[in-house]
N, C-alpha and C positions, 0 to 999 in steps of 0.2 A: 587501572580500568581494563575491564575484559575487551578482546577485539572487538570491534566494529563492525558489525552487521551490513553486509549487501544484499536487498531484494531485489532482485530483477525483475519486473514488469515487461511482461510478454505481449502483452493484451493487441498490439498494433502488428505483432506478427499476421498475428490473427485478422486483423485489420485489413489487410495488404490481400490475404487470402481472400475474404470475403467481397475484394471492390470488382473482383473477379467471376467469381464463383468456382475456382478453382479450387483444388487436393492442397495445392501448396500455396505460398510457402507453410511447412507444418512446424505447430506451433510444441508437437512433443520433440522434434526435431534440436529444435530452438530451446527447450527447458534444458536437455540432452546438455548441448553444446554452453548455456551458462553454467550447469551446474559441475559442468566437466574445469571448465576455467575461472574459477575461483567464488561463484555465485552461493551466498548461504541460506537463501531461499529462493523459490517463485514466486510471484502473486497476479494474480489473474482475476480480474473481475468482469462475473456472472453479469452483465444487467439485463434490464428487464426486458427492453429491445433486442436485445440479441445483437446489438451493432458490430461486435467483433466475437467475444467468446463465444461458443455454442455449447449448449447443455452434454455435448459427448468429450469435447473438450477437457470439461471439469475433469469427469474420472480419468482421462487418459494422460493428463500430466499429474495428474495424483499418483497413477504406478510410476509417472518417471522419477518424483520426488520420494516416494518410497524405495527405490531402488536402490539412490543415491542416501537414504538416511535424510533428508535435507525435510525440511517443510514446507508444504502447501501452505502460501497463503493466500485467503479467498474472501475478495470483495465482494462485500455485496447490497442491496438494501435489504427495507424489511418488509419485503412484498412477500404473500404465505409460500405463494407457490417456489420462490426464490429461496427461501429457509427449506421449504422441504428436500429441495437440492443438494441445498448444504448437508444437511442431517442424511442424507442416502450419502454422501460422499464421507464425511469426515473428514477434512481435513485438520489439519494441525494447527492454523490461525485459523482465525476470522476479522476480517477489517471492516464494522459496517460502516458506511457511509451516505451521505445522502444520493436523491437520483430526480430528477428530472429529464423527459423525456424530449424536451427541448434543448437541451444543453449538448455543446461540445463534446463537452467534457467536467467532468465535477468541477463547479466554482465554488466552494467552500466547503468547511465544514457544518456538521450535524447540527439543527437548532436544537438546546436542549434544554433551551429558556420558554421555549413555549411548553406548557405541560404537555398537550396532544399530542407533539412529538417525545415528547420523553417520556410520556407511558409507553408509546409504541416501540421505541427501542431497548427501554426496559424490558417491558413482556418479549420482545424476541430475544433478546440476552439470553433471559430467565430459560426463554425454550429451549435453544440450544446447547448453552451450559449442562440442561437435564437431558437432552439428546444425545452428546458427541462427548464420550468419557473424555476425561485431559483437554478437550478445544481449550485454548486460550483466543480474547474476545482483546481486539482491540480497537477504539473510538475516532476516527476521522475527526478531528474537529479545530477550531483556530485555539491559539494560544491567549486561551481569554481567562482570567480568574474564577469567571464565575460558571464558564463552562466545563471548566477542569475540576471546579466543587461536585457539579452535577452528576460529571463521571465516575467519582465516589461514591456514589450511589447507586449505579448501575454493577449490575455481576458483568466486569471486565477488567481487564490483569496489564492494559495498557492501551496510551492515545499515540493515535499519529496525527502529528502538527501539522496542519496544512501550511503547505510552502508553496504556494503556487504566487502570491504577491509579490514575496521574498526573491523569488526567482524571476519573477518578470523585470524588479525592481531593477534586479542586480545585470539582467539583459541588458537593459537600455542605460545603463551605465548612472543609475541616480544613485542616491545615497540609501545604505540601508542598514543604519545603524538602529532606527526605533524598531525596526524588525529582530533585531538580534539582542534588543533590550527583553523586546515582548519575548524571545525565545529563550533568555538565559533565566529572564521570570517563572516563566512555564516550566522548565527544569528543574528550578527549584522545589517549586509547589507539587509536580510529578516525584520527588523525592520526597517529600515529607507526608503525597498522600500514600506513597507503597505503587505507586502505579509507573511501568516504563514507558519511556520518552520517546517517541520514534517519530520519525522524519517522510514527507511525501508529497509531491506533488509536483513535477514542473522542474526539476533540479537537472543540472546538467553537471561534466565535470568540472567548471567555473567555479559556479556560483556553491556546490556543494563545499569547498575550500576555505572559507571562513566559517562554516559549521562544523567540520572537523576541525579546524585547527584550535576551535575553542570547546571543544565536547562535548557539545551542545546536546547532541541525540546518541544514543546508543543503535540504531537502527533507522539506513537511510533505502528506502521503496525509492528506484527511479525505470522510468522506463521509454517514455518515449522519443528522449533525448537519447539513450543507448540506439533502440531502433533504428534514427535518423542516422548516428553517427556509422554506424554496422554498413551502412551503404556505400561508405567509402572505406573505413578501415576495417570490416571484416566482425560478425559479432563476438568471437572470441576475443581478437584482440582488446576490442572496448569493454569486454567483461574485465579481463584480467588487466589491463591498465587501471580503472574506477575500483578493483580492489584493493591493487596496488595500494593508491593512493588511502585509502580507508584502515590498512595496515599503518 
């Protein structure tokens, strides 16, 4: 099996900037600094509120990840305005996912059991696909049979699993083995549809550790838990530790 993929999620640097209104902390700064200690991508999500990323953001860690050879990858929904960002940037992913402007933070993945949302994510697939030569398009969505059929039918070249339950589970110290059933399912079926398996939401160094040790994902997005940790041990250090372990 090829290495194991590290996304770093930036998105709360950004975060920390904006509860301020401050220059810093900067989050090309930050891309810099993962991509320098072992980080194989960024990913950074646009949303529609603007609560952390800002539309100048986008391109400006796109030259950091161009620099470094490394890929952008860019959250997003499928608000028009929010593709047309996409398509002036080009980035190298795309992770769409769903968006609520009440929400946290993302609690799930994509519905793609209701048709009205799965035309709308189809049709913006379809758009960007024809917008941004080479984008690879990958699907936020739970580890469901029948949403991992549906993704086979959209123009996109892989899912990320949401793991945000999985991670909580494994927090609070419960059991979470029907998670890791539903996740070695999902593997499978990601294997016989052509589609890659990737990982996101909520994982820290912990709980990431039964997903590696069973190879579960080829590509694990964490970020806000690096964030946190960066506070006391330094964000380099937690970059290149969480790769460490992913090696």
């Amino acid at each position: 099996m090829s290495e194991l993929r590290l996304g770093v999620n930036i998105d709360h640097v950004a975060t920390l900037r904006q509860a301020r209104g401050e220059p810093y902390p900067s989050v090309v700064d930050a891309a810099n600094v993962c991509l320098n200690n072992g980080a194989d991508q960024i990913t950074i999500h646009l949303r529609e509120d603007r609560r952390h990323i800002q539309d100048t953001d986008v391109e400006a860690v796109r030259l950091v990840t161009k620099k470094f050879g490394k890929p952008l990858n860019l959250e997003i929904g499928v608000a028009a305005e929010i593709i047309d960002i996409a398509i002036a940037t080009q980035p190298d992913w795309i992770c769409v996912v769903p968006e609520k402007r009440e929400e946290k933070t993302t609690e799930g993945g994509l519905d793609l059991k209701s048709i009205e949302n799965f035309q709308k994510v189809k049709d913006a697939c379809e758009r960007l696909k024809k917008s941004i030569e080479g984008v690879k398009i990958s699907l936020f969505v739970e580890a469901d049979e029948e949403t991992l059929n549906k993704c086979k039918e959209i123009s996109c070249d892989a899912v990320e699993i949401h793991t945000g339950d999985f991670a909580r589970a494994h927090l609070n110290g419960e059991d979470t083995e029907e998670f890791l059933r539903s996740f070695r399912a999902s593997r499978k079926q990601c294997s016989e549809l052509g589609l890659g398996h990737h990982a996101g939401h909520g994982l820290t160094a912990e709980s990431v550790l039964p997903l590696i040790s069973e190879k579960l994902f080829i590509e694990y997005n964490i970020g806000h838990w690096i964030i946190c940790q960066a506070v006391y041990d330094g964000l380099a250090s937690v970059v290149a530790k969480l790769k460490d372990c992913l090696k």
